[in-house]
N, C-alpha and C positions, 0 to 999 in steps of 0.2 A: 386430524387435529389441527394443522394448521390453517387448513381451511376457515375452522372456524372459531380458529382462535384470530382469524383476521377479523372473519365477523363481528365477531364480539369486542377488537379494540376499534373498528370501526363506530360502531355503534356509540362505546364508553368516549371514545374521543368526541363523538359531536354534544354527547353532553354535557363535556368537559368544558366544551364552548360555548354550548346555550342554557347551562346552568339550569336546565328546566328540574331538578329533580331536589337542588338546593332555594331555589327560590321560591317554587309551586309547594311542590309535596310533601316537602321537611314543614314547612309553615301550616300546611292545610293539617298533617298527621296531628302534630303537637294540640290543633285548636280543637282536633275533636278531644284528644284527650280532656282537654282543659274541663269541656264543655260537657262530658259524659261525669268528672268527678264534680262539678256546680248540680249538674241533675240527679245526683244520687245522692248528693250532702251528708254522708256520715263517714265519718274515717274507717271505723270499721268495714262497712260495706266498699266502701272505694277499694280497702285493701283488700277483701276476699275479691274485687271483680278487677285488679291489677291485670292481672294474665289475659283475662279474656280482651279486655280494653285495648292492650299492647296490639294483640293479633285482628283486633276489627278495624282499629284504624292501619294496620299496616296491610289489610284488605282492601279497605276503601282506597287507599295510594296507587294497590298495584294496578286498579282498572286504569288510575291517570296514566300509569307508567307503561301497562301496554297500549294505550292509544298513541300512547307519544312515539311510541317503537317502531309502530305500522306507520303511523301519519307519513312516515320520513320516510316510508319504501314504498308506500302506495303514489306518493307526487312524480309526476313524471314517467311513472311506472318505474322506478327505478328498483323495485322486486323483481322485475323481469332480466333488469342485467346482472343483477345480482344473484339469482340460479341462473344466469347464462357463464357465469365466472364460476361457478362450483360445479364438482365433479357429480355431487348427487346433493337434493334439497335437504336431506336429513342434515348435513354439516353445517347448512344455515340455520337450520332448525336448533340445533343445540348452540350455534354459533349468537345466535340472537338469545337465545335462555340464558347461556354463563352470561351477558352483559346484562340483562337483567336480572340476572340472580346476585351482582355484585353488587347494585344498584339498590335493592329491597334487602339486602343483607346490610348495609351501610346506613338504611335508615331504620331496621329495626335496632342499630345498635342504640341509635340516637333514642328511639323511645322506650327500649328498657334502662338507659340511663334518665331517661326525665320521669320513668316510672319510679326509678331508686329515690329521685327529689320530689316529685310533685304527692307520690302517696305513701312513700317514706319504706320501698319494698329493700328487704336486704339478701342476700347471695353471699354465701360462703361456703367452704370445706367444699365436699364435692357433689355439692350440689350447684357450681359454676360449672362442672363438666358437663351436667346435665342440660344447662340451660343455655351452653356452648351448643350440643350435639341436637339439641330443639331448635335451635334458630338457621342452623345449618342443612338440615332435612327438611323440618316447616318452607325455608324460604327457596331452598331447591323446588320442593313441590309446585310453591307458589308461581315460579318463575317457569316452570314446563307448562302447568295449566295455562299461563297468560300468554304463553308464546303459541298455543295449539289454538286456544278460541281466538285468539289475536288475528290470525293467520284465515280463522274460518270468517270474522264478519269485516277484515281489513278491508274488502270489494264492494261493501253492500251498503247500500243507502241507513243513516240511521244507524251508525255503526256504535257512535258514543251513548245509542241507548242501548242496543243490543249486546255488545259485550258483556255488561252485569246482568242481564236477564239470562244469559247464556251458561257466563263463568259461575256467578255466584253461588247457584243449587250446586253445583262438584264441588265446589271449592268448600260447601258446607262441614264434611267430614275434616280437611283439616284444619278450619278453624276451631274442629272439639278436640281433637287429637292434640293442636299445638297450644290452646289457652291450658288442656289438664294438664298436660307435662308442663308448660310453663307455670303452673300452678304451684305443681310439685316441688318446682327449681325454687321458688319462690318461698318456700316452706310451710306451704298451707297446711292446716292440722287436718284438711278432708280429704288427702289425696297423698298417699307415702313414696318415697323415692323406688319403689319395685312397679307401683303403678304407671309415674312416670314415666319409667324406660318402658313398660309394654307399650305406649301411648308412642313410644320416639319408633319403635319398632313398628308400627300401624304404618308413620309416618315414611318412613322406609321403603315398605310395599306400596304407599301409594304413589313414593317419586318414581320410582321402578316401573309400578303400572303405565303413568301417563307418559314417561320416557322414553319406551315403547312404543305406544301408539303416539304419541309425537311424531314420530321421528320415521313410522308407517304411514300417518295420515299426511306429515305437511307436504311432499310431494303431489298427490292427487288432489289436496285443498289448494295449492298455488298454482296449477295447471289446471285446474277450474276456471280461478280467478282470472288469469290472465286468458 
């Protein structure tokens, strides 16, 4: 754990400094929203596609946010000294996901609050726990998948196209798993709170799955790489 709990304030510390995540990606998230409720022009409809809109834009983000992740381990190779200083790659591996999961967790907060103002969604009783235990599993998942294909095309020429050709078909399921339950949370009349939590529980086995093979592959994908 401490391993890569160094990781991970490493990581948070540099973009603490280069603010890439406050200046780029909160800006870039917010316009798609903006730009998805001009293109659908009906209140109603904007409001029944809330949820889904939340988690596409905070999809589209997370490709910036793991290029930004690699960019800064791939110069200099400095992925190399960086499993030269860990015991085993897996600890970097998850050591790089928590800073990225704090990082995608801090701006999904941002756009379920701009989702509560710009399409007027509201959250109460306990259906805030649910929409808690959605952004917390969703954005886990999100943050293992981006740290595994991160990891697989950080060495390859063509990388900032390849990661979304690569990530985005996996990454398919929980965008449907995390837009229903946050639908749910949301209190759509097509989707009841039992359905929901089956949807958080999907979400569950898939952070579980890929946290696994994470944490099996990144070793063999970084000693490729290198």
């Amino acid at each position: 754990m401490n391993v890569a709990l160094s990781v991970a304030r490493k990581d948070l510390q540099i973009e603490w400094r280069t603010r890439m995540v406050l200046a780029r990606v909160v800006p870039f998230a917010l316009l798609v929203m903006v730009l998805f409720a001009v293109a659908l022009d009906s209140e109603p409809l904007v409001l029944r596609a809330a949820a889904g809109l939340v988690w596409l834009a905070t999809l589209f983000s997370t490709m910036l946010v793991v290029q930004r992740a690699f960019d800064i381990e791939t110069a200099d190779a400095a992925i190399d000294t960086l499993l030269a200083c860990a015991v085993h790659p897996a600890r970097v591996f998850f050591g790089k996901a928590l800073a990225l999961f704090v990082q995608l967790f801090a701006l999904v907060v941002v756009l379920v609050t701009a989702a509560m103002v710009l399409y007027g969604v509201t959250v109460s009783g306990s259906r805030v726990v649910l929409l808690v235990t959605v952004v917390i599993s969703a954005t886990s998942g999100l943050a293992l998948v981006g740290t595994l294909y991160g990891a697989v095309v950080a060495n390859m020429n063509g990388r900032d196209s390849l990661l979304p050709l690569l990530a985005l078909p996996v990454l398919a399921p929980l965008l449907i798993g995390a837009s229903r339950a946050t639908e749910a949370a949301f209190g759509s009349q097509t989707i009841d709170m039992a359905n929901g939590w089956a949807w958080v529980g999907l979400l569950g086995v898939y952070g579980i799955v890929f946290g696994a093979a994470g944490s099996a592959a990144f070793s063999p994908l970084t000693e490729s790489d290198s």
